[in-house]
C-alpha positions as CSV (number, residue, x, y, z in Angstrom):
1,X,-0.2,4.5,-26.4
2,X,1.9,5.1,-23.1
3,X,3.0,8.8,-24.2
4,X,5.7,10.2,-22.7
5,X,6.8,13.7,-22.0
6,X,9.9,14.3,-19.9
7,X,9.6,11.2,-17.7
8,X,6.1,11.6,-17.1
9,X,3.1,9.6,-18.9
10,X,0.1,11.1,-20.3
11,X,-2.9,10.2,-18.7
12,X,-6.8,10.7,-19.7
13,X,-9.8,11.3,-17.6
14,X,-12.7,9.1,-19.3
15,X,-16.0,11.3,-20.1
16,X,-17.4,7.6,-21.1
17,X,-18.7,4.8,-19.8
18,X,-17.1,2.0,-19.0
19,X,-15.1,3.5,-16.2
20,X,-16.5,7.4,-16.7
21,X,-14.1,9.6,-14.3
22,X,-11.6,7.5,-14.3
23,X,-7.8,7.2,-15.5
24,X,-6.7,5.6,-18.6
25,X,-3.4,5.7,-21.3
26,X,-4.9,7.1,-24.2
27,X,-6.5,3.9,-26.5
28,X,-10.0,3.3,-28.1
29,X,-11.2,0.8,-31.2
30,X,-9.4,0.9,-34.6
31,X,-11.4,2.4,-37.7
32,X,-12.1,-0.1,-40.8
33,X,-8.9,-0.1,-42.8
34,X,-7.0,1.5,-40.3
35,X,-3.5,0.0,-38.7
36,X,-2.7,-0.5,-35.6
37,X,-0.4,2.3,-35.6
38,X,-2.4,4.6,-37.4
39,X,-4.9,3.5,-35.2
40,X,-2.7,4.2,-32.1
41,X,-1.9,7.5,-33.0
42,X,-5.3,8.6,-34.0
43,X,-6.8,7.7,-31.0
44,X,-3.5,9.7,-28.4
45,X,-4.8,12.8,-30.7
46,X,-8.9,12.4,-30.5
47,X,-8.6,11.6,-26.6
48,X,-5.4,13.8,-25.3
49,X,-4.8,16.3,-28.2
50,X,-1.4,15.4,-28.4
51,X,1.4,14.9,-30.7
52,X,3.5,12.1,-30.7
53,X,5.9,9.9,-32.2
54,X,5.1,6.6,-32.0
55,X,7.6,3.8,-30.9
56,X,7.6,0.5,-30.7
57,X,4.7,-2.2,-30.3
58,X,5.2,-2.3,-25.8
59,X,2.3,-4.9,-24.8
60,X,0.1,-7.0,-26.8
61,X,-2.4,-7.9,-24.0
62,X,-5.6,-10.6,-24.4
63,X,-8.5,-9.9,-22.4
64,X,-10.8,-13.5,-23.5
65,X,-13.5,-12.8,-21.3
66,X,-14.3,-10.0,-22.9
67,X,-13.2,-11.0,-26.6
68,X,-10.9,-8.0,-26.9
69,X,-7.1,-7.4,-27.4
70,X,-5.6,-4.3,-25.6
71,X,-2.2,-3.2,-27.8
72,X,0.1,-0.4,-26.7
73,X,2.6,1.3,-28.0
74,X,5.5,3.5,-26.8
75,X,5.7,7.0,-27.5
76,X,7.0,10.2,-27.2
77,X,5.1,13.3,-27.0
78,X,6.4,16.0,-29.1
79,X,5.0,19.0,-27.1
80,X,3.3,19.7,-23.9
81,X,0.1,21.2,-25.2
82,X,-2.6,19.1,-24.7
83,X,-6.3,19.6,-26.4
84,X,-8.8,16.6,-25.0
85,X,-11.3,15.9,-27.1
86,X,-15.4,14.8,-25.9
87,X,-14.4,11.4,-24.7
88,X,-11.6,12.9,-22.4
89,X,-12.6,15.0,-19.3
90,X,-9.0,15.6,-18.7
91,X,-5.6,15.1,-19.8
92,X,-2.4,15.6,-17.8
93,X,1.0,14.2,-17.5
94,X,2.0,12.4,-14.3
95,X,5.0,11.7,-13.0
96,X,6.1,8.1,-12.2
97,X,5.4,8.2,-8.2
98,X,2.4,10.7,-9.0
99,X,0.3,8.0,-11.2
100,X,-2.9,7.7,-9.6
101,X,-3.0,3.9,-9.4
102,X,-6.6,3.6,-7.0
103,X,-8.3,5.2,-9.9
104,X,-7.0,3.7,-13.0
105,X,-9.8,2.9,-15.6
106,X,-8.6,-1.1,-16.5
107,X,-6.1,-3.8,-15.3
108,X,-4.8,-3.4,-18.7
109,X,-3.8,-0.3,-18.4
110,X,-2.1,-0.6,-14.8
111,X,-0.5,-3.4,-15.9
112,X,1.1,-1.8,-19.1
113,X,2.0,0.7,-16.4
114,X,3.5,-1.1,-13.8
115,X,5.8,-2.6,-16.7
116,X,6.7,0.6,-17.9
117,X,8.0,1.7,-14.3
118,X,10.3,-1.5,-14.1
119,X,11.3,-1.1,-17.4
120,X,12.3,2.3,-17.0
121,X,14.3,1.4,-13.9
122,X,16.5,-0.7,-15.9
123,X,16.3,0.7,-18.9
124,X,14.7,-2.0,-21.0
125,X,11.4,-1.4,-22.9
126,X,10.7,-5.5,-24.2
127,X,7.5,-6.0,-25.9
128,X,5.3,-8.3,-23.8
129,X,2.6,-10.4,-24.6
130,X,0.1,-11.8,-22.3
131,X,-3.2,-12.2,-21.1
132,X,-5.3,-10.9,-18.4
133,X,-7.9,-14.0,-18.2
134,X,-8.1,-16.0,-14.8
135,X,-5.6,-18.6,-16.3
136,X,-3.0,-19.0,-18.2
137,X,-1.0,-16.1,-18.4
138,X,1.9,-15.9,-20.7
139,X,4.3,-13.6,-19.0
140,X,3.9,-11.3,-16.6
């Protein structure tokens, strides 16, 4: 998800590998029989501890060499009280011009980002697709 809580986003310390101590929106694998959604919101309350509503469906992003599919959603955090679970070293909001961009976990996550802060600027929030291989990308 890209969580929101009075104009800042919710961002998670990874206690995991790939990309231990680093930044990342709250995300992870979805469960057998689970939706994306449910999947979405499971995964913002195992990694941050927080409560959201979700929104709707931001960036659907393919990642080929890797043979995943990264999907965010929007949302909005319904309280400031944040309880990180094992996977999380830390979870904190950040404001816009405080996001710490040299330490972001995955180019999937600081491009959702970067879209995020020119949506916000004009006050559009699109759903993009697109991919992050070496070719071909579909919008960007």
């Amino acid at each position: 998800t890209v969580p929101v809580w009075e104009n800042k986003i919710l961002l998670c310390l990874r206690a995991i590998e790939p990309r231990a101590n680093t930044w990342t929106l709250p995300a992870g694998f979805m469960e057998l029989a689970e939706s994306t959604a449910e999947g979405a919101e499971r995964e913002t309350r195992e990694e941050a501890g927080a409560h959201i509503n979700l929104g709707h469906l931001y960036t659907v992003i393919d990642i080929p060499q890797v043979d995943q599919v990264h999907i965010y959603f929007l949302a909005h955090v319904t309280s400031p009280e944040l309880d990180p679970g094992p996977e999380s070293l830390d979870a904190k909001f950040f404001a816009l011009d405080e996001i710490p961009w040299d330490n972001l976990s995955f180019r999937s996550v600081s491009t959702t980002l970067k879209h995020y802060i020119r949506d916000q600027a004009n006050g559009r929030f699109e759903t993009r697709h697109f991919s992050l291989a070496t070719t071909r990308p579909y919008s960007e």
